[in-house]
VOGU-3710 file (C-alpha; in Angstrom, 3 decimals, decimal comma):
1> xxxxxxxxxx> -7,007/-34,673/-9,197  -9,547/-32,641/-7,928  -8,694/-28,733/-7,275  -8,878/-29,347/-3,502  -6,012/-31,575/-3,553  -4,520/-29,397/-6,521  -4,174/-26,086/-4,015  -2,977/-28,493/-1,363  -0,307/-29,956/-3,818  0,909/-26,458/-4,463
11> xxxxxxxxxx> 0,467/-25,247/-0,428  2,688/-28,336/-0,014  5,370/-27,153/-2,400  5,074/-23,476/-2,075  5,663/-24,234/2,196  8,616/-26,613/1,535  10,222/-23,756/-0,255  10,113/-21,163/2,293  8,451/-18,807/0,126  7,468/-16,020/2,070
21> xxxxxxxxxx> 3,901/-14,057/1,880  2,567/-10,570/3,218  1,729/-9,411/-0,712  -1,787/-10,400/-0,252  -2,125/-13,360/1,088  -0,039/-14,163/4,492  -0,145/-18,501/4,514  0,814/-21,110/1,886  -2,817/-22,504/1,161  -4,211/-19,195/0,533
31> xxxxxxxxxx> -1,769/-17,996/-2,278  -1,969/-21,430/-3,723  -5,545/-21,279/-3,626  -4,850/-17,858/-5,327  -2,934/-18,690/-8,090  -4,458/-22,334/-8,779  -7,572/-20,057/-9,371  -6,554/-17,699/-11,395  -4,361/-20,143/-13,264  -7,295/-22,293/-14,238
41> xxxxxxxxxx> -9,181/-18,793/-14,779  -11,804/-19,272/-12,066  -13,641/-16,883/-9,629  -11,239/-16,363/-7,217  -14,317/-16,872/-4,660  -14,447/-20,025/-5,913  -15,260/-22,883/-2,925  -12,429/-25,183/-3,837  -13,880/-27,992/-1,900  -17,513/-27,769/-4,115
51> xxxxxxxxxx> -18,473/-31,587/-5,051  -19,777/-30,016/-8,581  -16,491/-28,549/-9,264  -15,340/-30,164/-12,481  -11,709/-31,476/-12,076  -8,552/-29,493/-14,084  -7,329/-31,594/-16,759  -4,129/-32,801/-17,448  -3,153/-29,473/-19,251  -4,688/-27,460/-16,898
61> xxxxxxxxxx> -2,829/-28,999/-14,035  0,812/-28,488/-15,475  -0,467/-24,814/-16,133  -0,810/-24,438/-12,388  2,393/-26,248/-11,435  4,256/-24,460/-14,208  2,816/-21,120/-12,444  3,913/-22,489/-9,170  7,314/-23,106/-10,131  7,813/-19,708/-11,339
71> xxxxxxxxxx> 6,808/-18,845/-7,858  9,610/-20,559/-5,962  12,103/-20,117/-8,697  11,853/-16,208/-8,919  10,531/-15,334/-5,732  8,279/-12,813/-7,286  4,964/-11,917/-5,502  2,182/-13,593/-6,782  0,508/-10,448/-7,743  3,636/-9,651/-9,962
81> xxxxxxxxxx> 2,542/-13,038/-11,895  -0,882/-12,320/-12,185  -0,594/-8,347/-12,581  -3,583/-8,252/-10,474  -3,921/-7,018/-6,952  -6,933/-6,868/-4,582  -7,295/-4,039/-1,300  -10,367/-4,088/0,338  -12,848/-5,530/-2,472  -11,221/-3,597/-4,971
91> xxxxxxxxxx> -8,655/-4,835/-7,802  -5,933/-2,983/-9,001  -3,402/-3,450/-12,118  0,518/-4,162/-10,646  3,525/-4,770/-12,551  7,624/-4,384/-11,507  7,051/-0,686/-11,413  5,528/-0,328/-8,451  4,810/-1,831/-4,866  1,960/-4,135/-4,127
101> xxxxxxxxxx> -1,296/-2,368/-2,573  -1,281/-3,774/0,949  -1,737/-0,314/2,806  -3,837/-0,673/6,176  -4,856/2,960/5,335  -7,020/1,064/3,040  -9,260/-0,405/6,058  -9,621/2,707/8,317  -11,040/4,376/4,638  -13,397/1,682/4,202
111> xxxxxxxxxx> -14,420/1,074/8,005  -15,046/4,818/9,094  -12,509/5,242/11,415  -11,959/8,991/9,538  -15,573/10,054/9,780  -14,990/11,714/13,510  -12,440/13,896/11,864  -13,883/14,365/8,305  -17,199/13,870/7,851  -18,676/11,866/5,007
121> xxxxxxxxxx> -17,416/14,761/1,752  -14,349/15,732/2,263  -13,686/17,748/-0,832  -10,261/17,345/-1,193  -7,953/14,604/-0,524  -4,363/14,422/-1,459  -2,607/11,073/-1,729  1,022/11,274/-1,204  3,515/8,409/-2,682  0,752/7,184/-4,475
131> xxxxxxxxxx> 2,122/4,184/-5,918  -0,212/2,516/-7,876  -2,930/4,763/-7,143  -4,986/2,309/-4,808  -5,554/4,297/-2,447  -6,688/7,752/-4,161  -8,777/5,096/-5,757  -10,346/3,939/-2,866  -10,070/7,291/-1,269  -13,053/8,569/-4,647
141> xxxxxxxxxx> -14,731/5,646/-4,277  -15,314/6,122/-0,379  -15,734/10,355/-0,899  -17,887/10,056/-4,196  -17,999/13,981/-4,122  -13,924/14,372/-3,614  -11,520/15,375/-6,248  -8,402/13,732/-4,930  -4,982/14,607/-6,540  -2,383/11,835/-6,523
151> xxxxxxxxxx> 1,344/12,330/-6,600  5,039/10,261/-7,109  8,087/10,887/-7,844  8,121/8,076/-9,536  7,133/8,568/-13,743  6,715/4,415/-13,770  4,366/4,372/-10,842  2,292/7,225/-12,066  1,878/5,249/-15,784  0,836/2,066/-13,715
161> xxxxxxxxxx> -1,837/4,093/-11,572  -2,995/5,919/-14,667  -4,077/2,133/-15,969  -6,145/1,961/-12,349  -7,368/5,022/-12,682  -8,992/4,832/-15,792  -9,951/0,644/-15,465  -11,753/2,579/-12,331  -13,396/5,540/-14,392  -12,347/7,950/-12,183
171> xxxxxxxxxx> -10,354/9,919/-14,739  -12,903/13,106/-13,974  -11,733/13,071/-10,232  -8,418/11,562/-9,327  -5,857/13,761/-10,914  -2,252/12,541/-10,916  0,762/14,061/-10,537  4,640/13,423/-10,342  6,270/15,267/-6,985  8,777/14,655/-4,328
181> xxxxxxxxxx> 6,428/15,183/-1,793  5,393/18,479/-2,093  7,719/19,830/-4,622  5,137/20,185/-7,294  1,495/19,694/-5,157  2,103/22,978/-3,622  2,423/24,428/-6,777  -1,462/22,756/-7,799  -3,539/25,891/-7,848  -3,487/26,788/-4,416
191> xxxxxxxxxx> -5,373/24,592/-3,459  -5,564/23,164/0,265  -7,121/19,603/1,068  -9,406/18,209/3,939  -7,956/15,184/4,092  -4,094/13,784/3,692  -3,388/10,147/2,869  0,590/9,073/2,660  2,212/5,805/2,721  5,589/6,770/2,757
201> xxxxxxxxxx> 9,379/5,041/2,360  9,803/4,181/5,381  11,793/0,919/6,199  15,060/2,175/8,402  18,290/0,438/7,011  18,771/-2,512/9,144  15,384/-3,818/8,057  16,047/-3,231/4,206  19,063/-5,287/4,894  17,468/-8,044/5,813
211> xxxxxxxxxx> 14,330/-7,844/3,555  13,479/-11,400/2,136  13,617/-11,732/-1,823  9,633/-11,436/-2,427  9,867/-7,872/-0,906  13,759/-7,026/-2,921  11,580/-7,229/-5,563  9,208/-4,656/-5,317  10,849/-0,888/-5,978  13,402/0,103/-3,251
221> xxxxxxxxxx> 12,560/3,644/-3,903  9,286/2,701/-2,495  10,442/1,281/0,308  13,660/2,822/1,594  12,873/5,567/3,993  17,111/6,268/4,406  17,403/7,900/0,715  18,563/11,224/2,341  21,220/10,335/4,631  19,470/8,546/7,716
231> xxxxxxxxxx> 19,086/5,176/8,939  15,730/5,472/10,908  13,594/5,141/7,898  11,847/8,466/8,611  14,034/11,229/6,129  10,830/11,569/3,436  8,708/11,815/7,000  11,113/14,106/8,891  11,052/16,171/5,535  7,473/16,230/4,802
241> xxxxxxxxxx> 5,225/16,870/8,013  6,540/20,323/8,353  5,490/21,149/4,945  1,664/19,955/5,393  0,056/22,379/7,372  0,227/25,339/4,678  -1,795/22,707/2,042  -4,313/21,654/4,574  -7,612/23,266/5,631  -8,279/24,188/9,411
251> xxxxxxxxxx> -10,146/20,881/10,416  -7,801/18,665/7,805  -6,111/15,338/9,213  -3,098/13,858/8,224  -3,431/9,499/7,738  0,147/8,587/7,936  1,390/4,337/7,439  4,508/4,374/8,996  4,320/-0,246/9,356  7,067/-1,022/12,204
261> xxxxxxxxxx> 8,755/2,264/12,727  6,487/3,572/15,165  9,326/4,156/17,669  11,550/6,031/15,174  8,923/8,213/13,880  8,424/8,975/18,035  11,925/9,780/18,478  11,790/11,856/15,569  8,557/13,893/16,614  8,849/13,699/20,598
271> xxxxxxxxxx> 6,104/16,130/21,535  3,910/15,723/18,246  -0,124/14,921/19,485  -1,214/12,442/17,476  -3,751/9,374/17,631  -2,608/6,088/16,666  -5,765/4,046/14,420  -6,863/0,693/14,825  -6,569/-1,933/12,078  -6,091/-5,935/11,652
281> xxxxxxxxxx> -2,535/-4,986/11,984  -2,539/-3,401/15,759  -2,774/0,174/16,863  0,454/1,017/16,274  1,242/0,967/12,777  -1,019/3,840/11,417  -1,419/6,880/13,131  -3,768/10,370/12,602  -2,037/13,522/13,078  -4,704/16,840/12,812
291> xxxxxxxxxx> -3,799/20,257/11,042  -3,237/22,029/14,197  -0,890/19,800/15,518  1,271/19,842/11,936  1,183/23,584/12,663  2,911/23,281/16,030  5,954/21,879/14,386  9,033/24,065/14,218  12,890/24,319/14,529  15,211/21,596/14,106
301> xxxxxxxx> 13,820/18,084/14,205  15,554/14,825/15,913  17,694/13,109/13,785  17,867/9,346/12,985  18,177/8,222/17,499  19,811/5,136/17,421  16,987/2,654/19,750  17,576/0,474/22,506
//
C-alpha cells in the first residue's frame, strides 16, 4: 500500500464516521494525511503522492489504523493524540488541560493587520486567557523587543504553556501568570501595556449545548462564556472591557476573538466604536477596540438580550 492510498484509506474511514474537524485541520483527507504522517514519523510536509516515497510496512500500517481508530472511538482531537499543535508556522505542546491553538488572532499578528495601530515594538503586550500560551508566543516572536505577560485562571493551562514557553526560549520575555482576568495583572507592577490580546470564553449556552464530542473534550472552562449567570456567552467580556483602559497606554488597542457571538457582544456594547479585522474566517469574528474607546465605557452594561 502506498501512503497515498494509506491517507485515503483513513479519509475514507475517518468521513464514514462523522468525525468532525475545526482543531486544525477542517476536511477528512487533511487530518488523515496528518496523523498517517506523524504516525509513520514523517515531515508533516511530506508530498504523499512522491513516486520515491518508500511504502509503510505491514507494522507501520496497523500503527496508523490503530491511531485512526482511536480517533473515531474517542472522538479526541487529533492534536490531543499527537500532543502537538501547529498556528501559523509555529508548533505548540497540547494535552487535556487546555484548548487547541486555533485563534484567528494568530493571523492578523502574523499578517500586519495591527501595525496601523501599534507600530512594529510595542513594548508591552498582555495576553489574556492565555491557554496554552500560543499566542503570547507568537505575540514575542512577532514584537522581538516586547515583554509580554501571560495570564489564566487556569493552574493546568499555565503548566502546559510554561512547556511552550520554554520549548520556545522565550523564558526571558513572556512572563506567566494565573488571574481571572485582571484580578492579579493589575496588581503586576503597575505596569500598563501597548497592546491587548484576549481570546475569551465565549460560547453562549445554546451553542455549548449542542457542541459535538471533539470540542466536549477540550476544557469547558475555556469555552463557556455563561460561568457567571448569563446565557449570551459574553459574562468574562461584559466583566472585563471596563477594567482595560486603566492597564493600557494612551495609543493601546484591544484584539478581542469573540468566534460567532458577534451579535451578542453588540447587544452587550451598543454604542462601543470598534473595527471589526479581517481573517480567513470573515470580518466578523475578531474585532479591534482602541484605549479611548474602552475609556468611554461606563454605567450599567446590557445584559444577556435574548436575539431574534
Amino acid at each position: 500500500m502506498s501512503l497515498a492510498d494509506l491517507v485515503a484509506r483513513c479519509a475514507a474511514l475517518l468521513e464514514e464516521a462523522g468525525v468532525v474537524f475545526g482543531h486544525g485541520t477542517t476536511n477528512a483527507f487533511d487530518e488523515a494525511a496528518w496523523l498517517v504522517l506523524w504516525r509513520l514519523d514523517l515531515p508533516l510536509d511530506t508530498d504523499i503522492n512522491a513516486a520515491d516515497l518508500v511504502q509503510p510496512d505491514a507494522q507501520g500500517v496497523a500503527a496508523v489504523l490503530a491511531l485512526i481508530e482511536e480517533r473515531i472511538r474517542t472522538r479526541k482531537p487529533a492534536a490531543y493524540l499527537t500532543r502537538q499543535a501547529w498556528l501559523q508556522g509555529w508548533s505548540f505542546y497540547v494535552d487535556e488541560r487546555v484548548i487547541i491553538p486555533r485563534s484567528l488572532i494568530a493571523e492578523v499578528l502574523v499578517d500586519g493587520s495591527l501595525d496601523y495601530f501599534v507600530g512594529d515594538a510595542p513594548a508591552r503586550v498582555l495576553d489574556i486567557c492565555t491557554g496554552n500560551g500560543s499566542l503570547a508566543i507568537i505575540g514575542a516572536h512577532v514584537y522581538p523587543e516586547a515583554q509580554v505577560l501571560a495570564s489564566d485562571i487556569s493552574a493546568d493551562a499555565l503548566a502546559v504553556a510554561q512547556i511552550n514557553v520554554t520549548q520556545h526560549a522565550l523564558a526571558a520575555r513572556v512572563q506567566l501568570v494565573k488571574s481571572d482576568g485582571l484580578a492579579a495583572a493589575t496588581l503586576h507592577a503597575g505596569a500598563l501595556f501597548d497592546l491587548v490580546l484576549c481570546n475569551p470564553p465565549y460560547v453562549n449556552a445554546q451553542s455549548m449545548a449542542a457542541l459535538p464530542p471533539e470540542f466536549v473534550a477540550e476544557p469547558a472552562l475555556a469555552l463557556d462564556g455563561n460561568v457567571r449567570g448569563g446565557s449570551d456567552g459574553m459574562d468574562f467580556v461584559r466583566a472585563l472591557l471596563p477594567q482595560l483602559a486603566t492597564r493600557m497606554t494612551d495609543n493601546a488597542v484591544l484584539v478581542l476573538e469573540l468566534g460567532h457571538e458577534r451579535a451578542h457582544f453588540e447587544a452587550t456594547f451598543p454604542t462601543l466604536p470598534c473595527l471589526w479585522l479581517s481573517t480567513s474566517a470573515g470580518e466578523d469574528q475578531v474585532v479591534l477596540i482602541q484605549r479611548a474607546a474602552l475609556a468611554s465605557l461606563s454605567g450599567p452594561l446590557q445584559g444577556p438580550t435574548p436575539l431574534t
